[in-house]
Structure formats: C-alpha cells, structure tokens
TIMAR-615116 format. One record per residue: x, y, z of N, C-alpha, C in turn; residue in one letter. Coordinates in steps of 0.1 Angstrom, whole numbers. Example, Ala and Ser with C-alpha at 12.3 -4.5 7.8 and 13.67 -1.06 7.14 Angstrom:
<nodes>
[[132; -57; 78]; [123; -45; 78]; [132; -33; 78]; "A"]
[[128; -22; 71]; [137; -11; 71]; [129; 0; 79]; "S"]
</nodes>
This chain:
<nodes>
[[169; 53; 56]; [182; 46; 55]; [185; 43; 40]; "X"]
[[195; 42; 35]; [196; 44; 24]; [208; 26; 25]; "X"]
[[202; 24; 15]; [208; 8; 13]; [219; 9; 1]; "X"]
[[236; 4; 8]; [240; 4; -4]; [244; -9; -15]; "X"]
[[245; -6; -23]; [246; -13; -34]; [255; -26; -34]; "X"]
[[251; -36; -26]; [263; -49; -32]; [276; -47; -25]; "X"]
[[278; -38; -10]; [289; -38; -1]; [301; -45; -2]; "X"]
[[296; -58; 1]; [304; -70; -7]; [303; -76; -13]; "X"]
[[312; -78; -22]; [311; -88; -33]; [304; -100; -36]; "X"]
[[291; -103; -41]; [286; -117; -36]; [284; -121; -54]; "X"]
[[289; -137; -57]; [292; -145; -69]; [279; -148; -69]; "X"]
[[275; -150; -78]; [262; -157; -84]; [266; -174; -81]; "X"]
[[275; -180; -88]; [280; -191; -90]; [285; -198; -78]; "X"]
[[285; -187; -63]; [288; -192; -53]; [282; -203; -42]; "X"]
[[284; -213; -43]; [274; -221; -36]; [275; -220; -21]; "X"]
[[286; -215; -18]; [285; -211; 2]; [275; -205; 5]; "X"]
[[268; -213; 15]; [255; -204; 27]; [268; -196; 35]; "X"]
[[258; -188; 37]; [259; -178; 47]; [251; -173; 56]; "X"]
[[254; -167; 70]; [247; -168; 80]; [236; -156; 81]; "X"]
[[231; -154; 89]; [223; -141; 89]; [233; -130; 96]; "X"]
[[244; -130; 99]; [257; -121; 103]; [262; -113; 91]; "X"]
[[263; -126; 78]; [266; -122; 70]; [260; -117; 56]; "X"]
[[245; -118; 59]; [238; -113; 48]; [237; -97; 57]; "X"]
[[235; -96; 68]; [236; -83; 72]; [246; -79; 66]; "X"]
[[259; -83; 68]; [275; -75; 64]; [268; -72; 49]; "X"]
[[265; -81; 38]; [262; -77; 27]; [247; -71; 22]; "X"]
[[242; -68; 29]; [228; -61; 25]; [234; -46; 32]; "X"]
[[236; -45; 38]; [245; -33; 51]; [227; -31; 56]; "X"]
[[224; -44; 59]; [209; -38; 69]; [211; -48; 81]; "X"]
[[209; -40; 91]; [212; -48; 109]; [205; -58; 104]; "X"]
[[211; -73; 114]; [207; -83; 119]; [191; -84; 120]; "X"]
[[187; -71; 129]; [173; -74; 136]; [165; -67; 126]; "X"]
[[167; -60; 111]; [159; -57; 101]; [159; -70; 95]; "X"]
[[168; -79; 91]; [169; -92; 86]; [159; -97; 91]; "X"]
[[157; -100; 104]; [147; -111; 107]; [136; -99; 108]; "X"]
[[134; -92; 110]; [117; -81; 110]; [113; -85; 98]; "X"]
[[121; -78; 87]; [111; -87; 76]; [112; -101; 72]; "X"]
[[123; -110; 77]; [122; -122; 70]; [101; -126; 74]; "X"]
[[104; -124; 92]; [86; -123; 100]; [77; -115; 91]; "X"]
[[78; -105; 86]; [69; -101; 75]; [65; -107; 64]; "X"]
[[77; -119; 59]; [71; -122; 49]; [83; -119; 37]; "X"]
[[87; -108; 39]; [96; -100; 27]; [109; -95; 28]; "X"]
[[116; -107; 40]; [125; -110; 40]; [137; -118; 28]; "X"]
[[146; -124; 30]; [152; -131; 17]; [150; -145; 23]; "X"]
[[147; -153; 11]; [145; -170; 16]; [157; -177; 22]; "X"]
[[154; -175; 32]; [161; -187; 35]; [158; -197; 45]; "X"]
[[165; -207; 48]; [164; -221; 50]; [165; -223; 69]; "X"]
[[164; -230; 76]; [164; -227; 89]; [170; -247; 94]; "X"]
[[186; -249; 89]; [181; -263; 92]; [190; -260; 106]; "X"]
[[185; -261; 121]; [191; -262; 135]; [186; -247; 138]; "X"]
[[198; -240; 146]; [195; -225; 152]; [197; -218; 140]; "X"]
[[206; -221; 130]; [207; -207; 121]; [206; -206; 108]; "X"]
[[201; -193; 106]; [193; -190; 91]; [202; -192; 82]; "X"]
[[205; -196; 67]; [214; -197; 61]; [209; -192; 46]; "X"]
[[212; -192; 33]; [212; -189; 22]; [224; -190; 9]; "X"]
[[217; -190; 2]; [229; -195; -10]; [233; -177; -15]; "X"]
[[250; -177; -14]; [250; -160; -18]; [245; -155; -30]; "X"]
[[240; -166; -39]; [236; -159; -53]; [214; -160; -52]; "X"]
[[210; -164; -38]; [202; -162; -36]; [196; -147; -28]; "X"]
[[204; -147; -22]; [206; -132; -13]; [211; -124; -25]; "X"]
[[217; -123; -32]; [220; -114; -41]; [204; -110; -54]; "X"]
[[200; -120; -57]; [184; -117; -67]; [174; -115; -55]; "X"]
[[176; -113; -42]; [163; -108; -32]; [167; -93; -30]; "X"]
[[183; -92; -23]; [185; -75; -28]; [179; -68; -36]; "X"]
[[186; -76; -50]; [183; -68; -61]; [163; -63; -68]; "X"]
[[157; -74; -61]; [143; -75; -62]; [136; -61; -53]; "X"]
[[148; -64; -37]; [143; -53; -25]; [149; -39; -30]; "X"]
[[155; -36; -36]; [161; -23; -42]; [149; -19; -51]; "X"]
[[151; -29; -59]; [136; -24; -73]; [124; -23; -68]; "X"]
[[116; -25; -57]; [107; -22; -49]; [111; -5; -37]; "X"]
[[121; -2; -41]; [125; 9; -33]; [120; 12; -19]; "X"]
[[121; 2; -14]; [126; -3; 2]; [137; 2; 9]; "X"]
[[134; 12; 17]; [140; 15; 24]; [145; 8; 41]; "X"]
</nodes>
C-alpha cells in the first residue's frame, strides 16, 4: 500500500483534536490499520478521554512524517 503524502492539509499551529475518522481521512490508512498499530505500539499518540481516540493535528502530522521515514508500508 503505498501511503500518500499529507492528503489533507494538516497546520502544525492547529490546536483541534481530531477523531480516529479523521486521522484515517489524513494518513489515507483505514480506521482498523489506525488502531492495529496504535495496539502495536507504533501507532500515533493519542489520548483516549471517554469512547474516542483523539489527537492534536500537528501531532499526527510529526508521527506521519516519523512513519514515512521508517518506510512503512
């Protein structure tokens, strides 16, 4: 599978969480790879306050960019 590059737009400066819906939309990797590796370990950090996973977009953005440089497919 070939991961692309920053789909959408994500701000470094952006302080909105976002859901695990939407770090899928922006990684372009399904929902159920999100949580396979979040369970591995080598997932992107995020926070779990109630049912759903959340993140800061400029955090998900330097785990991408970490998961690309590890050439992860």
């Amino acid at each position: 599978m070939v991961i692309p590059l920053h789909p959408v737009p994500l701000v470094d400066d952006d302080p909105i969480l976002v859901g695990i819906e939407q770090m899928a939309a922006a990684t372009g990797l399904p929902v159920r790879t999100l949580r396979y590796l979040r369970a591995q370990g080598e997932g992107p950090p995020c926070s779990k306050p109630g049912r759903h996973l959340i993140i800061r977009r400029s955090e998900l953005r330097q785990w991408l960019d970490d998961y690309l440089k590890k050439g992860r497919k």
